[in-house]
Every structure is written in structure tokens, then in C-alpha cells.
ZADOMI-992815 format. One record per residue (C-alpha): x, y, z; residue in three letters. Coordinates in steps of 0.001 Angstrom, whole numbers, padded with zeros to 6 digits, always signed. Example, Ala and Ser with C-alpha at 12.3 -4.5 7.8 and 13.67 -1.06 7.14 Angstrom:
2
+012300-004500+007800ALA
+013670-001060+007140SER
This chain:
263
+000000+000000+000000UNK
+002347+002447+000882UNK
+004402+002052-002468UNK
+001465+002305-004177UNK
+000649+005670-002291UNK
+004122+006863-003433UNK
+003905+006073-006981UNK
+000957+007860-007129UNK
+002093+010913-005322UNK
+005061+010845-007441UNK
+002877+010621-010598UNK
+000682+013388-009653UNK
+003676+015923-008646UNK
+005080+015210-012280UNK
+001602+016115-013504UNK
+001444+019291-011363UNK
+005603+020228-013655UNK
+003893+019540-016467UNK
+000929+022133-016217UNK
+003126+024878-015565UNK
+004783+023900-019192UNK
+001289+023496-020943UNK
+000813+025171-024554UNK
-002198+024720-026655UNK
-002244+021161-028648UNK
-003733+020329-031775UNK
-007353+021407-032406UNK
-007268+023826-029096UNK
-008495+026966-029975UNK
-006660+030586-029263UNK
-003041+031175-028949UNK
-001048+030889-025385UNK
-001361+033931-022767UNK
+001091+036523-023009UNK
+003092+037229-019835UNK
+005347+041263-019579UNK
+008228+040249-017683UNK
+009849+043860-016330UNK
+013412+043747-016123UNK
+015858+044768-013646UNK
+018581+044745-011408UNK
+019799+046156-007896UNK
+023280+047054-009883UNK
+022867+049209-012362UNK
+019869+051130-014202UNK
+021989+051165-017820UNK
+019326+049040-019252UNK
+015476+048789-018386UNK
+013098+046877-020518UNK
+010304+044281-021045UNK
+010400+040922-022615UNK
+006869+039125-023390UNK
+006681+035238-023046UNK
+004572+033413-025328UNK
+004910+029480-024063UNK
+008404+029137-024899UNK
+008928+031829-027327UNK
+009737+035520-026529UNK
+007159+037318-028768UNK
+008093+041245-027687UNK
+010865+042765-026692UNK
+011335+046373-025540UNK
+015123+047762-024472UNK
+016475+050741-023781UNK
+020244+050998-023021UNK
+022143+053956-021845UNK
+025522+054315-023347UNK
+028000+054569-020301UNK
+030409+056855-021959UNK
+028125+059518-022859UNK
+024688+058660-021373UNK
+023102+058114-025353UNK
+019708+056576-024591UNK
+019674+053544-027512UNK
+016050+051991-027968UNK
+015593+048243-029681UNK
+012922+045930-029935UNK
+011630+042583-031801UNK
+010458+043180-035028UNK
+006598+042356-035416UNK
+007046+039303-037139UNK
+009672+037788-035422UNK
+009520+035649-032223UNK
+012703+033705-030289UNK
+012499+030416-029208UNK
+014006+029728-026074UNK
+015301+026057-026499UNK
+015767+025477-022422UNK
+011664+025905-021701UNK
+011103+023776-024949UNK
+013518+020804-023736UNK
+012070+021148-020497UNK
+008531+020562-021539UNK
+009922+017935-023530UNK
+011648+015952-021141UNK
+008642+016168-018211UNK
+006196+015236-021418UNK
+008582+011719-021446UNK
+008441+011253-017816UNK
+004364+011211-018147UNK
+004234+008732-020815UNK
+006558+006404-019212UNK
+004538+006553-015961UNK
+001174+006573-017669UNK
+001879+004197-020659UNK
+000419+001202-019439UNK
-003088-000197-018673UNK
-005023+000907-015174UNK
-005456-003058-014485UNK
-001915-003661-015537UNK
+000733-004601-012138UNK
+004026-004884-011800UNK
+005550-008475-011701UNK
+008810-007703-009700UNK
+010430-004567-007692UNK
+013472-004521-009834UNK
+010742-003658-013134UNK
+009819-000470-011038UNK
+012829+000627-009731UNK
+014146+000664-013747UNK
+011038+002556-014384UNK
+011534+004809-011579UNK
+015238+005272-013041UNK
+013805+006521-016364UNK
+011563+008346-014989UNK
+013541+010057-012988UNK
+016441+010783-015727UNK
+013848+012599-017271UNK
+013058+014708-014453UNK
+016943+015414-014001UNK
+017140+016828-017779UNK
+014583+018909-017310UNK
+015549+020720-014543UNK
+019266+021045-015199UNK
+017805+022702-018930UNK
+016675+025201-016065UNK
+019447+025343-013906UNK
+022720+024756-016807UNK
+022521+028294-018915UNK
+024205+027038-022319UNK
+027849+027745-021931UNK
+028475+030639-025306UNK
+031467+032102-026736UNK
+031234+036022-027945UNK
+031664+034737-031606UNK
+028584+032160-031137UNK
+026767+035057-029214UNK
+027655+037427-032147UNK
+026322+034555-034691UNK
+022716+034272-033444UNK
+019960+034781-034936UNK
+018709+036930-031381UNK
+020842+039460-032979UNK
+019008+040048-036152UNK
+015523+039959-034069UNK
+015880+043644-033804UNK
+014344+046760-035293UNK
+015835+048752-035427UNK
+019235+047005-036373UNK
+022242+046731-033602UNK
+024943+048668-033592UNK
+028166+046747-034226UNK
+029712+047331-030876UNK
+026413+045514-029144UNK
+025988+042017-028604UNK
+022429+040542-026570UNK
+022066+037240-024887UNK
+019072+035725-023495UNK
+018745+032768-021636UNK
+016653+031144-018310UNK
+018621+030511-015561UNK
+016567+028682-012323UNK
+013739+030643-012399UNK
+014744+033839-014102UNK
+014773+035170-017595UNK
+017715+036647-017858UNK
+019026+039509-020620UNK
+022346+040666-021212UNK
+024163+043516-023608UNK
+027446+043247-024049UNK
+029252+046295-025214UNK
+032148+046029-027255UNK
+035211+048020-028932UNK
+037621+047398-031504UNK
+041032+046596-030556UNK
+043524+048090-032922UNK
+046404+046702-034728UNK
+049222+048353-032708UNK
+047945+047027-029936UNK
+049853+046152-026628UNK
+046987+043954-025350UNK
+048259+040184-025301UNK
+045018+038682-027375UNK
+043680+035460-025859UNK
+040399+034907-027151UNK
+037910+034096-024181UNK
+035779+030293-023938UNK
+032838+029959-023869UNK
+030897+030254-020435UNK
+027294+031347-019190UNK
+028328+035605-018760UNK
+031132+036749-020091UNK
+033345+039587-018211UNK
+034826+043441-019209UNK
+038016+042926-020503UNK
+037148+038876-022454UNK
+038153+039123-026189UNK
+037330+037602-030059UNK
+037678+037667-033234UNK
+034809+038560-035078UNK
+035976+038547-039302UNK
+038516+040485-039749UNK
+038254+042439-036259UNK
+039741+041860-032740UNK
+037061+042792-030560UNK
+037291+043474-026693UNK
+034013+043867-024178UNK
+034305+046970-022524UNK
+031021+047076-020733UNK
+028643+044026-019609UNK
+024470+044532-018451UNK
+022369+042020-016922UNK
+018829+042408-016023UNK
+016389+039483-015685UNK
+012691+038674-014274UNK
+011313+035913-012132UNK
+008521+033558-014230UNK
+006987+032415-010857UNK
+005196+029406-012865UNK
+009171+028138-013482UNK
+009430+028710-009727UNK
+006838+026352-009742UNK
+008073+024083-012041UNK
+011479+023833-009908UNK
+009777+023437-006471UNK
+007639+019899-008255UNK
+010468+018166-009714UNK
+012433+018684-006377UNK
+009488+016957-005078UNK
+009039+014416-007835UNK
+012707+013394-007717UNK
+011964+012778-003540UNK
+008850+010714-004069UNK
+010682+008894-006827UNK
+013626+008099-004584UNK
+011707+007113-001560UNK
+009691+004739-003677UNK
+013016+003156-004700UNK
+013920+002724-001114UNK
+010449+000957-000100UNK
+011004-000814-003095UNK
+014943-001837-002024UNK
+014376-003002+001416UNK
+011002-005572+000606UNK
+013538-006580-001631UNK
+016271-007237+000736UNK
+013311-008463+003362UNK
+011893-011555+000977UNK
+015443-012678-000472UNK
+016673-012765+003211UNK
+013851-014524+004208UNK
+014212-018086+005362UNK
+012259-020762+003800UNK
């Protein structure tokens, strides 16, 4: 009994993920909500905007960036008939979607013959829970020169400036935007050029070569929002990954119990 009470509390908290990742299917009528997301940070007020979500697409974006050097107020945003995908919410949604259909692929009548058949379920089940939260938590890892090769860059209207690179991304439960300004290093230049790796933010002073240029950031923003449903989302497979875990515990010691049992 009490296995089976786990199971199904562990079923229903992957359920409860999965709504907070639900986009229309086929045949349901209207598109998904729009959510404004203001952004912001406690560190600095060079940048101010608002992204809108759309599922897992950013439909609208509205920036404005004030040039550090000489307090230029820059204004970009999406053009009308472009939207940007973000890939982490999508593979999220994708990997709790598996975790349902291994848990619910099977008959109501239809019973396990031995524990070692659910604990490999429960493994599955609960690499799939895994994935999708460390799509969450693991920001992709970017060079500049992958940044600078986006598409997000041509998403704009009107156009960037050259010396402006934008990177979005969801990290835990935050959308998170960031402008990288950049100058040109020139030939004659004493600066030792190491090109930086890739990694989630990149720093002032990290360098690449972009064509023919040697390019240096010279001024980094980040601003970001919390999406309180991907709050959510965390908090149940934290919870989904317990009840999994406990069930394969029940499930180890009945095991130990009947093959240490005398006959």
C-alpha cells in the first residue's frame, strides 16, 4: 500500500511540472497567454526593458540601453514578425512530457511483476526529471563569436549597432538579458590577445575575433525577471525526484526483506 501511495504521489507531482509547461495542442483553440516580464537589477539602471513570453517563445521585446560613456539613450525591440524560441523551456517541456508517458503508458489493471521492473522505471523516470531541470538550472555555456552569430541578434528593429551584442537565456527561475558592449582593438595594440571560452556571462576585458576584427568587451548589463510558474516548475520536480527516490527505497528493502527470508 504504501508504495502504491508513493507512486501515485510521485505521478501526480510530475503532472502538477507539467501544467506549468502546458501550450495549446492540436485542435485547441486561441493562442497561449502573453506574460510582460519587467526587467531589472539592484546594480545598475543602464538598461530597463520588457520581454513578453509566449509558451516558450519571446514574442516582444522592448530595451532601452544607456551608453556609459556619454549617457546616449539607444532603444531596440523585436520586429513584429519575429519571435525567439528559447530552447531550455522547450527541452524542459519535452523531457517532463517523457516522464508522463513512461509513468502513464500502461493499462489501469496492468501490475508490476517484480520490484526490480519499477525501480528501472523509476530510473527513467527520474532521468527525465533530471534533464529537465538542469535545462533550467545549466545556462548554455556561449562564446562572444557564437553570441555574435545568433539569430537573437538580427531579431531587432531597429538594427544593432556593431559594438552591441544581446544574450538571453533562463537561468533557475529567471529570464535573464544581457548587452554586451564592445570596442575594436587596434592593430598596434599592446593587449596580449587570448580569445575568451565559452561560459554562461562573459566579463569586461574577455576578447574575439569577429571577421577580420579583434574585438574586446568593454562594458557588460544584466537584467532578468522571475517567471513564478518556473518557480513552480522547480519546487515539483524537487518533489518528484523525492517521491521517486523514496519509492526506490520501499522498493529496495522488501527486496532485501523476501530474499533474506528463510524458507
Amino acid at each position: 500500500m504504501a508504495t502504491v501511495m508513493a507512486a501515485t504521489a510521485a505521478e501526480r507531482a510530475v503532472l502538477e511540472a507539467s501544467l506549468r509547461f502546458t501550450l495549446p495542442g492540436p485542435g485547441t483553440e486561441g493562442p497561449t497567454k502573453q506574460e510582460n516580464f519587467v526587467l531589472g537589477s539592484c546594480g545598475t539602471d543602464q538598461v530597463k526593458g520588457v520581454l513578453t513570453l509566449q509558451g516558450d517563445a519571446l514574442s516582444q521585446a522592448d530595451v532601452n540601453l544607456k551608453m556609459p560613456r556619454n549617457n546616449q539613450l539607444l532603444h531596440f525591440a523585436f520586429r513584429e514578425d519575429k519571435q525567439w524560441k528559447l530552447q531550455q523551456i522547450q527541452d524542459a517541456r519535452n523531457h517532463v512530457s517523457q516522464a508522463i508517458y513512461l509513468l502513464a503508458n500502461r493499462d489501469e489493471s496492468y501490475q508490476f511483476r517484480t520490484g526490480a521492473e519499477v525501480l528501472k522505471l523509476m530510473d527513467a523516470v527520474m532521468l527525465q526529471l533530471t534533464r529537465a531541470r538542469n535545462r533550467l538550472t545549466t545556462p548554455a555555456t556561449l562564446t562572444l563569436p557564437e553570441i555574435a552569430a545568433s539569430g537573437l541578434t538580427r531579431m531587432f528593429a531597429p538594427t544593432l549597432p556593431s559594438d552591441l551584442l544581446v544574450n538571453v537565456y533562463i537561468n533557475l527561475n529567471k529570464l535573464c538579458l544581457t548587452v554586451y558592449q564592445l570596442h575594436a582593438l587596434q592593430p598596434n595594440s599592446t593587449k596580449n590577445f587570448r580569445p575568451a571560452g565559452g561560459a554562461v556571462l562573459h566579463s569586461p576585458g574577455a576578447m574575439f575575433e569577429w571577421g577580420t576584427q579583434r574585438l574586446e568587451v568593454s562594458h557588460v548589463h544584466k537584467v532578468e525577471s522571475v517567471i513564478p510558474w518556473l518557480n513552480d516548475a522547480l519546487v515539483f520536480f524537487t518533489v518528484s525526484l523525492q517521491l521517486c527516490q523514496q519509492l526506490k527505497d520501499k522498493i529496495s528493502v522488501f527486496s532485501s526483506y523476501w530474499s533474506c527470508r528463510p524458507f
